[in-house]
MARDREN-467326 format. One record per residue (C-alpha): residue number from 1; residue in one letter; x, y, z. Coordinates in steps of 0.5 Angstrom, whole numbers, always signed. Layout:
<pts>
     n   res       u       v       w
   NUM     A       X       Y       Z
...
</pts>
This chain:
<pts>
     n   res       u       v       w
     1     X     +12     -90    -150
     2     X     +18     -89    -155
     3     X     +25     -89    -152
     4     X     +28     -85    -158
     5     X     +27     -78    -158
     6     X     +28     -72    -163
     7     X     +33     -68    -160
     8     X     +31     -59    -159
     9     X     +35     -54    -165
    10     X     +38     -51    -158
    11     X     +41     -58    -156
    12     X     +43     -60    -163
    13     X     +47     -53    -164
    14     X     +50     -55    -157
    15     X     +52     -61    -160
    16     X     +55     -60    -166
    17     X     +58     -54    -162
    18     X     +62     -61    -159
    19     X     +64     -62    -167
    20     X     +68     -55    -169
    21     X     +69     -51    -164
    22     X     +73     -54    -158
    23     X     +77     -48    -156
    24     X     +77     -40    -158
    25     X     +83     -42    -163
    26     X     +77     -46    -166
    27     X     +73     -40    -167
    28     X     +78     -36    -169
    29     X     +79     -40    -175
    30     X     +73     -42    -177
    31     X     +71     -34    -177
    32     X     +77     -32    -180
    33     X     +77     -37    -186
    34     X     +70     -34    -187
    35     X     +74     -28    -187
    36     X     +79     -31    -193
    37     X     +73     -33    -197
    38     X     +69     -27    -197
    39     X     +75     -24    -200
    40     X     +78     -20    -195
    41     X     +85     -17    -196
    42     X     +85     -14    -188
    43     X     +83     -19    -182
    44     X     +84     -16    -175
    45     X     +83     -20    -169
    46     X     +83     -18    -162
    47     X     +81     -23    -156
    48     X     +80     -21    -148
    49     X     +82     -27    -143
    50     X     +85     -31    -148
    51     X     +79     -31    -153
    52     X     +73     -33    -146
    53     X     +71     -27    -146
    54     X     +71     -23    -153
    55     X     +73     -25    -160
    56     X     +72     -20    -165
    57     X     +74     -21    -172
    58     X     +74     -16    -177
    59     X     +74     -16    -184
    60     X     +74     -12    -191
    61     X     +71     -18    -195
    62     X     +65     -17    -199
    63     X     +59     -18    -193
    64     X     +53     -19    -194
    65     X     +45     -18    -195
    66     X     +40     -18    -190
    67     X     +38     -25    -193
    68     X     +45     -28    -192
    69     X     +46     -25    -186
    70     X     +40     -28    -183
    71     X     +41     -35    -187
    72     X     +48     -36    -185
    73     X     +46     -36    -178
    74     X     +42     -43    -179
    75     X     +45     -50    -178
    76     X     +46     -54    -186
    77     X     +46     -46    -190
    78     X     +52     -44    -194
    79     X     +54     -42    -201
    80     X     +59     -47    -202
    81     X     +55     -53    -203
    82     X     +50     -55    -207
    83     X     +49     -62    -208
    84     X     +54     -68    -206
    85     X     +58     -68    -211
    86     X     +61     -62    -209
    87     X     +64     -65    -203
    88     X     +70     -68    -207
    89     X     +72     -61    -210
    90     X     +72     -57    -204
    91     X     +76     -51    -205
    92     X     +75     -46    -200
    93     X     +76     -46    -193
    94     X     +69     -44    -189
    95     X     +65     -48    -193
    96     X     +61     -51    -186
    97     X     +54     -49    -186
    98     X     +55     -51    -178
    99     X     +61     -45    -176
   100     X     +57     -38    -175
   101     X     +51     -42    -171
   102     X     +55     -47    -167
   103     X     +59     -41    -165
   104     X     +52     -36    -164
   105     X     +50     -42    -159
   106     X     +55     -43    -155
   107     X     +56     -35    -153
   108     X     +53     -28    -154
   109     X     +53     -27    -161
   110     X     +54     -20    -165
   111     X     +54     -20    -174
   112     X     +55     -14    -177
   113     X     +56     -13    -185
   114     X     +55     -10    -191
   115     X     +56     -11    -198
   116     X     +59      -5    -202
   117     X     +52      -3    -206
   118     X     +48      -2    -200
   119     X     +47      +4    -197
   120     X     +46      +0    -190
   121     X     +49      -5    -186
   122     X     +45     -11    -182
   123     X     +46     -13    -176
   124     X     +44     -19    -171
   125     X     +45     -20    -165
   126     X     +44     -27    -162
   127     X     +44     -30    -153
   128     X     +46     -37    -153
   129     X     +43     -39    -160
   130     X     +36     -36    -160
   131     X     +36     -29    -165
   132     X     +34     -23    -161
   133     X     +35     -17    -165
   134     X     +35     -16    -173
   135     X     +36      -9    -175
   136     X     +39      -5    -181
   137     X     +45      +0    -179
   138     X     +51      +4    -181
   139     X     +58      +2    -182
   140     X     +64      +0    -187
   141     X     +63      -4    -192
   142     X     +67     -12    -190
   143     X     +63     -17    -184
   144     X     +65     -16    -175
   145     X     +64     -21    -171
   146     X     +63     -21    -164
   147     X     +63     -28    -160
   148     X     +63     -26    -153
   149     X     +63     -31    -147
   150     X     +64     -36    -150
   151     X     +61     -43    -147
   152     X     +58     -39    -142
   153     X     +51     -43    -142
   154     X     +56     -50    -143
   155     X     +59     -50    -137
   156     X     +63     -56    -138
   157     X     +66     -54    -144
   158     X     +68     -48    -140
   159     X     +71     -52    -135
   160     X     +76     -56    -139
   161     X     +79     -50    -142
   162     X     +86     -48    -141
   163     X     +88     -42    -137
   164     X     +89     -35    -141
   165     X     +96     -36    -143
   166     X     +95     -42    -146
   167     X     +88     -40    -150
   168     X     +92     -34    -152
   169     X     +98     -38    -155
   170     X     +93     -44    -159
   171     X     +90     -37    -163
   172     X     +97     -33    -163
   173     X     +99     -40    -167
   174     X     +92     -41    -171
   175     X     +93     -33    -173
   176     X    +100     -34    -175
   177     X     +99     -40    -179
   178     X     +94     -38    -183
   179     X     +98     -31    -185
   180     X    +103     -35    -188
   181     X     +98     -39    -192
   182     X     +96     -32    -194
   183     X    +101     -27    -195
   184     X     +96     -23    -199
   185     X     +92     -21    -193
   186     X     +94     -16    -188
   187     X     +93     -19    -182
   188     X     +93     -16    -175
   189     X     +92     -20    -168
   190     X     +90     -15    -162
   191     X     +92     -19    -155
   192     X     +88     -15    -149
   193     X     +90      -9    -152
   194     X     +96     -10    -155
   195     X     +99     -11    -163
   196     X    +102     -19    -162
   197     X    +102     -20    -170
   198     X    +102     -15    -175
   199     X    +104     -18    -183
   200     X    +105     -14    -190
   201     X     +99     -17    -194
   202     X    +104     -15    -199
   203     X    +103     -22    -203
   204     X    +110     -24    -201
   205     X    +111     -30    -196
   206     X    +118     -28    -194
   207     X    +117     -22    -191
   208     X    +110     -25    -188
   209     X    +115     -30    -185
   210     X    +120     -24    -183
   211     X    +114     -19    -180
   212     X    +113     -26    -176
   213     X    +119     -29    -174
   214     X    +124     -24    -175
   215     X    +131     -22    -178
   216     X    +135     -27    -174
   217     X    +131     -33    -176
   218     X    +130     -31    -184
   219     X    +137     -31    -185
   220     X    +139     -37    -183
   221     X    +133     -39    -188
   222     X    +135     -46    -194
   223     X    +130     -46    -200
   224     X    +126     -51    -201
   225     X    +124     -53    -208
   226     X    +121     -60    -211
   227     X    +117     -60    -218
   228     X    +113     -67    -222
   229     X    +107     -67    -226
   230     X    +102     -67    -220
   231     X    +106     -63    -216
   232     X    +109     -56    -214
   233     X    +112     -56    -207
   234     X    +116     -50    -204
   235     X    +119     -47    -197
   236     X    +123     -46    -192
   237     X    +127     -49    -187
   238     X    +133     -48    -182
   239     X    +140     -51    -181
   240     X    +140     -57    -176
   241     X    +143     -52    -170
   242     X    +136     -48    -170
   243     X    +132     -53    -166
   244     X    +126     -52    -161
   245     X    +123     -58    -156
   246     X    +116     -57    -160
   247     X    +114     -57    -167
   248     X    +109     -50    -167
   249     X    +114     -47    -171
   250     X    +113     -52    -177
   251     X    +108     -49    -182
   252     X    +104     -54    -188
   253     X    +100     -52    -192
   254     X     +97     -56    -197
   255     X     +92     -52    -204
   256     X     +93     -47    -200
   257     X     +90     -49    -193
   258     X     +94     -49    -187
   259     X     +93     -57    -185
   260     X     +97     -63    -180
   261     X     +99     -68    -184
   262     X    +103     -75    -182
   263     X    +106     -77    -188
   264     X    +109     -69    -189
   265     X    +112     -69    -181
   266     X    +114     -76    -181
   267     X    +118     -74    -189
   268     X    +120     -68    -184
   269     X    +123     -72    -178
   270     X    +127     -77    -182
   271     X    +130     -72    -186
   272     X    +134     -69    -181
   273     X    +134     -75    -177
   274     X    +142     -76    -176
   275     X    +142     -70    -175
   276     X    +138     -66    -169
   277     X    +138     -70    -162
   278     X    +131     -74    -161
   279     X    +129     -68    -157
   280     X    +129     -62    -162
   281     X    +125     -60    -168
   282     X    +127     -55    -174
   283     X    +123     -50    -176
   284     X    +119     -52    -183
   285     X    +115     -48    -188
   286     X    +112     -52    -193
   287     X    +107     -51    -198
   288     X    +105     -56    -203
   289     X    +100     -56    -209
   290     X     +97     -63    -211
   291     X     +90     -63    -217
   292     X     +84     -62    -212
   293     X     +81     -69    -213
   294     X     +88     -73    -210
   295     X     +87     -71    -203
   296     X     +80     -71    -198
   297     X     +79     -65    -193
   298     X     +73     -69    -190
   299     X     +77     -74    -185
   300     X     +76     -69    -180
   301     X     +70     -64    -177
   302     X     +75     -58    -177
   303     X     +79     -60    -183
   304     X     +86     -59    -180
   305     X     +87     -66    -182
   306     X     +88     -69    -189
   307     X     +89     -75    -193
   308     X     +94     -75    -200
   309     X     +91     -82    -206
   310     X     +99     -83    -205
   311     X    +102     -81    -199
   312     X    +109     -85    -202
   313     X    +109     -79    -207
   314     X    +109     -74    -202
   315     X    +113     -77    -197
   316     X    +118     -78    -202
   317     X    +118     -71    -205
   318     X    +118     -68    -198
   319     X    +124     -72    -196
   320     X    +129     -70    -201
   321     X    +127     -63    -201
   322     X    +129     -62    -194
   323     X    +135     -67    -195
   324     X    +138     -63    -201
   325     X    +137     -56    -198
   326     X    +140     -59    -191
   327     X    +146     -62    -195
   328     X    +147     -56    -200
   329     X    +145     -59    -206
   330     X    +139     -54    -208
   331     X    +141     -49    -213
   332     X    +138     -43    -209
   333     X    +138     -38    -216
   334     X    +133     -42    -219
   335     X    +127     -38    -219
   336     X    +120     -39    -217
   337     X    +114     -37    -212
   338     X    +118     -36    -206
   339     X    +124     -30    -205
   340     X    +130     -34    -205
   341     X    +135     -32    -199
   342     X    +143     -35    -198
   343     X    +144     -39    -193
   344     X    +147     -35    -187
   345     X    +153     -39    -183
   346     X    +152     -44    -178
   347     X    +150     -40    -171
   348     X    +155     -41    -166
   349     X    +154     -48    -161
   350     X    +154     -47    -153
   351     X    +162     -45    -152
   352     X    +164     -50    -147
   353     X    +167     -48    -140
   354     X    +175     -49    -140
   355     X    +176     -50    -132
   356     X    +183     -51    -133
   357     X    +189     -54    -136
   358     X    +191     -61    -137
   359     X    +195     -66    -131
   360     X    +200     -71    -133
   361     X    +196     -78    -135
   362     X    +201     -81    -130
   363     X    +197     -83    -122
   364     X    +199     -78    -116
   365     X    +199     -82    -109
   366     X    +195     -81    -105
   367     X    +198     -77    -101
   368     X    +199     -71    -106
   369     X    +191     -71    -108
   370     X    +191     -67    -102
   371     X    +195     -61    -105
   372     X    +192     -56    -108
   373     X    +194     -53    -113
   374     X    +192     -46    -117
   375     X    +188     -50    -122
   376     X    +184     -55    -117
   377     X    +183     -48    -113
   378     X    +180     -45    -120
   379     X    +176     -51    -120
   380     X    +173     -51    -113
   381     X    +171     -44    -114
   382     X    +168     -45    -120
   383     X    +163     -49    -116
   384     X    +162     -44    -111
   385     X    +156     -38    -112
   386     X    +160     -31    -114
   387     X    +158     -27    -108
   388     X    +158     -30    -100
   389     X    +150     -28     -98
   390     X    +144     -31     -94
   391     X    +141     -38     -96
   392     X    +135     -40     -97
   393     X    +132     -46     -94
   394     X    +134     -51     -99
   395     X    +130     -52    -106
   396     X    +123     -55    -108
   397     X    +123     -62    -109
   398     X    +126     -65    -114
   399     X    +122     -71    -118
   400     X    +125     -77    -115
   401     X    +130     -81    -120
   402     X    +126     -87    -124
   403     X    +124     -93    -122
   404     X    +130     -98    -120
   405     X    +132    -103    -126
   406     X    +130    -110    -124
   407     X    +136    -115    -120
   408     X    +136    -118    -128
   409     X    +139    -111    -131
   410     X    +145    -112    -125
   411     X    +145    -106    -125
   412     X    +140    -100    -120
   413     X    +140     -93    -119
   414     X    +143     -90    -112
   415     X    +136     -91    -109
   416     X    +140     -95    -103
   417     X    +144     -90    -102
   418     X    +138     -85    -100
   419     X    +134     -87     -93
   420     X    +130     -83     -88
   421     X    +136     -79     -86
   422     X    +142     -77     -91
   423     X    +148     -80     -90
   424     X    +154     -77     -92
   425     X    +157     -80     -99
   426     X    +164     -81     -98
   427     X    +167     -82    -105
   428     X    +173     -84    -107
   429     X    +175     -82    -115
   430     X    +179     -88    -118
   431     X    +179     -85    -126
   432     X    +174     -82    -131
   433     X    +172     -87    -137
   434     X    +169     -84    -144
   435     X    +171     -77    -141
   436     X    +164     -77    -139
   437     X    +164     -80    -132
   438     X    +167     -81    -126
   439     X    +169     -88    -123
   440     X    +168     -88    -115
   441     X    +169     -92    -110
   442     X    +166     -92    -103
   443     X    +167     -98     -98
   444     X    +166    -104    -102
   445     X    +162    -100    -107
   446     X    +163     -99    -113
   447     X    +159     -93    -116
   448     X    +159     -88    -123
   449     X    +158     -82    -124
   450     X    +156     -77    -129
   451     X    +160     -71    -128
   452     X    +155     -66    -132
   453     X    +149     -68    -129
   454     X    +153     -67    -122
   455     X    +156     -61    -123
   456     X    +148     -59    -127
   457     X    +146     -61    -119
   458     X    +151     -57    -116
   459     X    +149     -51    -119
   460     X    +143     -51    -119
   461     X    +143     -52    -110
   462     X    +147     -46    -111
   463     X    +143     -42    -115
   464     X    +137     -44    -112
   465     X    +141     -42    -104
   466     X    +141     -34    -107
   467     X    +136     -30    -102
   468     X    +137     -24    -106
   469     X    +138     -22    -113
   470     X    +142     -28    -117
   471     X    +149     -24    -118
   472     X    +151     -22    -125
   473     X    +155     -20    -129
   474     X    +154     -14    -135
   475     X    +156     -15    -142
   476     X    +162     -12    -145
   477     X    +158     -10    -152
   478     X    +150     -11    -150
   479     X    +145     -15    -154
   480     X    +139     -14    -158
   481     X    +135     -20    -159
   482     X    +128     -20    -163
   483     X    +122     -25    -161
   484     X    +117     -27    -163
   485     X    +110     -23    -160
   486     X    +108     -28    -155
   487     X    +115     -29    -153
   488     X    +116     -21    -153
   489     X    +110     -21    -149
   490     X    +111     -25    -143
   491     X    +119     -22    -142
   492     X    +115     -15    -142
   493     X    +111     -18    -136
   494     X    +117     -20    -132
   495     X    +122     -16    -133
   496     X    +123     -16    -125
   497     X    +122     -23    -125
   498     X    +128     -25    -130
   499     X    +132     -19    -127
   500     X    +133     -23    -120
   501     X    +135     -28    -124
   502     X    +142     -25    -126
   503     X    +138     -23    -134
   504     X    +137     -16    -133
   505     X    +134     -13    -140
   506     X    +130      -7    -142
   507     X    +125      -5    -149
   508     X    +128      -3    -154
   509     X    +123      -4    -160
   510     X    +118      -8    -164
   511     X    +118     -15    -160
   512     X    +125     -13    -158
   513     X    +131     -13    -151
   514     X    +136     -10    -150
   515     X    +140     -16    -146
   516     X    +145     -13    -140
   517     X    +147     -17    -135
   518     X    +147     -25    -135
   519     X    +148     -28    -128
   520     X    +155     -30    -127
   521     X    +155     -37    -127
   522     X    +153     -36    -135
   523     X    +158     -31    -136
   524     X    +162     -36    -141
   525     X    +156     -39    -144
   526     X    +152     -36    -150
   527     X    +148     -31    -148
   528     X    +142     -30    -153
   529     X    +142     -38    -154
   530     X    +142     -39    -146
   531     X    +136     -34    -146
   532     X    +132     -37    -152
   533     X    +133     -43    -149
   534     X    +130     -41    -143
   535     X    +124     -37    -146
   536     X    +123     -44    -150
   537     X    +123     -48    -144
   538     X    +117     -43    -140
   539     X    +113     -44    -146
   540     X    +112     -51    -145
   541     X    +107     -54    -140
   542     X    +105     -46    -138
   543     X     +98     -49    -136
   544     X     +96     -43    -130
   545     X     +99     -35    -131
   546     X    +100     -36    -123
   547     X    +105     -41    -125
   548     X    +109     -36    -129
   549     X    +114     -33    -124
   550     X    +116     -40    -120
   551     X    +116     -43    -128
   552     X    +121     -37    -129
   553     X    +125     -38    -124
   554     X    +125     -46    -126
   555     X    +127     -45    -132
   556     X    +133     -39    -131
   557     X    +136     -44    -125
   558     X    +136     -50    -129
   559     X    +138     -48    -136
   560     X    +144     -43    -133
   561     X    +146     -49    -129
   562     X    +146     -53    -134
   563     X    +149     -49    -139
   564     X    +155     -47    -133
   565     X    +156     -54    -132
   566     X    +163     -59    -135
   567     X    +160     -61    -141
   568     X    +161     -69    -143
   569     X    +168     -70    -146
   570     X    +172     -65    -141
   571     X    +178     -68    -138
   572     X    +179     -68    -130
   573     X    +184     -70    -126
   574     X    +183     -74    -120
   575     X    +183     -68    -115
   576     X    +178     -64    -119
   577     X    +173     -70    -119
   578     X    +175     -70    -111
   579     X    +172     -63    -111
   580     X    +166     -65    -115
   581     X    +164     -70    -111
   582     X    +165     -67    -105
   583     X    +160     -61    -107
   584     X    +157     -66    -110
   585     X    +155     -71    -104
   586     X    +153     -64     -99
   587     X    +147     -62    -105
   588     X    +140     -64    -102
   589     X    +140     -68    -108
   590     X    +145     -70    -109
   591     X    +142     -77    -114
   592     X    +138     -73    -119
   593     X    +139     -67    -124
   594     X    +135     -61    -125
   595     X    +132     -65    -130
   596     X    +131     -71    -126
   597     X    +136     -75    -129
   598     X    +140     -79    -125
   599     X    +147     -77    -123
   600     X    +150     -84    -119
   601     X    +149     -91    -122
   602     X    +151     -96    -116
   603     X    +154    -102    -115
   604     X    +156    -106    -109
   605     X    +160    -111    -108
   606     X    +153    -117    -108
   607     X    +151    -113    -115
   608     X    +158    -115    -117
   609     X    +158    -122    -116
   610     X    +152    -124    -119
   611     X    +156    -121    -125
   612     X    +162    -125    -124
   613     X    +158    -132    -123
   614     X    +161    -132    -116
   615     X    +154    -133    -112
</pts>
């Protein structure tokens, strides 16, 4: 007996299910490219539970007869194609015969859709693949559809989903990408009743942008422009001091479809490579239109990735685009598709803290260090908490430092320093090199330390210590600070959350916050920079929505800590390093910042004599 078998329709669906449709956010953009092909010029999505429970996309797009409707819910059919040949000059976006029935296999499927000279619409209604009901019926002319509990007959798929706010995010993202590829269509996303996302349609990709991202950001936009016989790039991008840790907010779109490109991110990087830390990435709006045969929108079942004939020529292109507008070197007046804005004036960088006045450089005895003076005093209270009130037991667990260098690097972590039980560690501060770290000496041990991941730590234990409210300071003039949806929406939903952390805020208009208080140890910092900061931070790495408040307070902590903290490059005397020592070595964890990062790198007297050849 044969032991290759032909596999069932419900099967195969399932399988190429796998192929295109990995998460809600691939449904939506499968159904609202569908939407973009058909014509539409309003799209409205809404999801529930993070798109698991309900997708509804509603288009004004042309729609379909009884004989389409029904065709276009069979594997391998589409109006896009008709013979091999036409693979290599693909055009439109959803032209994949395999979206509408590997989505209907995987969910309880709703089509409704009429064409504008028919007096009735068709609906079908599909349960996990198989056809249940076909009828005609009333409604507007345009296409909905519905896919509602999503992978419920593939529970394995199910249960490698992210939780809601992580699926939410993924969509939010889809939605605004591909509205910036189509600033002509009107676009409104619904996230559980609530409007996330809403654009002009009015054809113009600035104003797309500004519905998008708002006023503070789209000032501060520099004009892309490049141009050859092959090529037209345009776009937008920002100043190396507007950064997020993560690159979502990069938009390319390549012939008119919202693509990953190697070769543009990789041109993107080494253009403000010597200019942003490692860490950051600018935003960047990219559009480029090349001949439709120089590029192959095939190598990827979704095709969200593309291949360029010569990716040199559009390394090259984005590189130098992005290099001048940085630099100045474009000529903003000269006209193209995109609306040309001036470039705003830098923002302003985290202020540092000016904790006290300078000493003079010649060495006090011994004796003298013990003297306080107002500054030292100064000094001491800006490691202190603003308000005497009941601690908490000590924080969470913070990760251990990484793993100690090899006796051949001579030099290790101060992992010795830390047994069963925590010994007091009695430094005695010699001097401060490169403005950045204190040298210490405890016995015959000679330890580094740096004195802005100590004081982050020290902080950071005192502000986790508050059993109440973090106290705070109000502000002289209050600030209005504009978000994006997803950002507004997880301010809006703990408020009293970011309230007991010292940022007291309130509503004040479309996706924006009306910032009152900062906690007091932030008071000196810049308040919507520090804000944002945080916000940014939670975003990263939110994987469960139970873990919201406690990533919340982490984030707050580490980032007001941080912020708060003497920066690399400010001078200390020797009685302000006592101090900080002295706090620093009364902390739970005194050997890592917040972050993880080490504060105190050790040498003992052996390690030190390996160094000298003296064993």
């Amino acid at each position: 007996m044969s032991e290759i078998k032909l596999l069932d329709s419900n099967t195969i669906n399932k399988i190429a299910a796998g192929e295109v449709v990995e998460r809600p956010a691939s449904v939506v953009k499968e159904l609202v490219e569908n939407s973009i092909d058909a014509g539409a010029k309003r799209i409205e999505i809404e999801i529930q539970n993070g798109g698991k429970a309900l997708i509804r996309v509603t288009d004004d797009g042309k729609g379909m007869s009884r004989e389409d409707a029904v065709l276009s819910v069979r594997r391998h059919a589409t109006s896009k194609l008709s013979n091999v040949t036409d693979l290599a000059q693909i055009a439109t976006l959803g032209f994949r015969g395999e979206a509408l029935p590997t989505i209907a296999a995987v969910s309880k499927f709703t089509l409704q859709t009429r064409r504008a000279d028919d007096e009735l619409g068709i609906k079908l209604t599909i349960d996990g693949g198989k056809l249940i009901d076909n009828h005609e019926v009333g409604c507007k002319v345009g296409t909905t559809i519905l896919a509602e509990m999503l992978f419920f007959n593939t529970p394995a798929r199910l249960k490698f989903l992210k939780a809601t706010p992580t699926e939410a995010n993924k969509i939010n993202d889809f939605v605004i990408k591909l509205a910036l590829s189509r600033p002509d269509i009107a676009f409104r996303f619904i996230n559980v009743n609530r409007t996330a996302l809403a654009t002009p349609g009015n054809g113009n990709v600035f104003d797309t942008l500004n519905a998008i991202y708002g006023t503070e950001l789209t000032d501060s936009f520099l004009t892309l422009q490049a141009d050859d016989d092959e090529l037209n790039l345009r776009g937008y991008v920002t100043k190396p001091n507007m950064l997020r840790s993560y690159r979502g907010w990069q938009t390319f779109i390549v012939n008119g479809r919202v693509v990953e490109n190697r070769t543009i991110a990789k041109a993107l990087d080494e253009a403000y490579k010597s200019l942003i830390p490692k860490t950051g990435f600018p935003f960047a709006f990219i559009k480029i239109d090349v001949p439709q045969n120089t590029i192959d929108v095939n190598v990827h079942p979704q095709k969200i990735e593309i291949k360029f004939e010569d990716e040199s020529k559009i390394f090259k292109a984005v590189y130098h685009a992005v290099r001048d507008a940085v630099e100045g070197k474009h000529d903003d007046s000269t006209e193209h598709d995109l609306t040309e804005v001036a470039a705003a004036p830098d923002t302003p960088h985290f202020e540092q803290i000016n904790l006290v006045e300078e000493v003079p450089d010649d060495k006090p005895q011994k004796s003298e260090r013990k003297k306080k003076s107002d500054d030292d005093l100064d000094f001491e209270k800006s490691l202190t908490p603003a308000d005497n009130v009941e601690k908490t037991p000590p924080p969470e667990k913070i990760p251990e430092p990484p793993k100690k260098i090899e006796p051949s690097k001579k030099v290790e972590p101060v992992e010795k320093v830390l047994a069963d039980k925590k010994p007091v560690l009695d430094f005695e501060p010699v001097g401060q090199v490169a403005l950045c770290y204190i040298v210490a000496q405890s016995g015959n041990d000679l330890y580094l330390i740096d004195q802005h991941a100590a004081h982050e730590r020290i902080l950071f234990d005192k502000l986790s210590g508050y059993a109440e409210k973090i106290p705070a300071q109000g502000l002289l003039i209050h600030r209005v600070l504009k978000f994006d949806s997803r950002e507004a929406e997880l301010i809006e939903q703990n408020l009293n959350v970011f309230a007991e952390l010292g940022f007291t805020m309130e509503p004040s208009g479309n996706n924006e916050f009306r910032l009152m208080e900062v906690p007091v140890d932030a008071a000196d910092t810049d308040a919507e920079n520090l804000l944002r900061g945080i916000v940014e931070e939670i975003f990263n790495g939110v994987n469960d929505s139970n873990d919201i408040a406690k990533k919340i307070r982490r984030a707050v902590l580490a980032t007001t800590a941080c912020k708060a903290a003497i920066k690399a490059g400010q001078e200390l005397n020797l009685r302000q390093m006592e101090i900080l020592l002295k706090e620093l070595s009364e902390t739970p964890h005194p050997h890592t910042c917040p972050h993880g990062r080490p504060t105190i790198i050790k040498f003992s007297a052996a390690d030190l004599a390996k160094m000298f050849k003296r064993t």
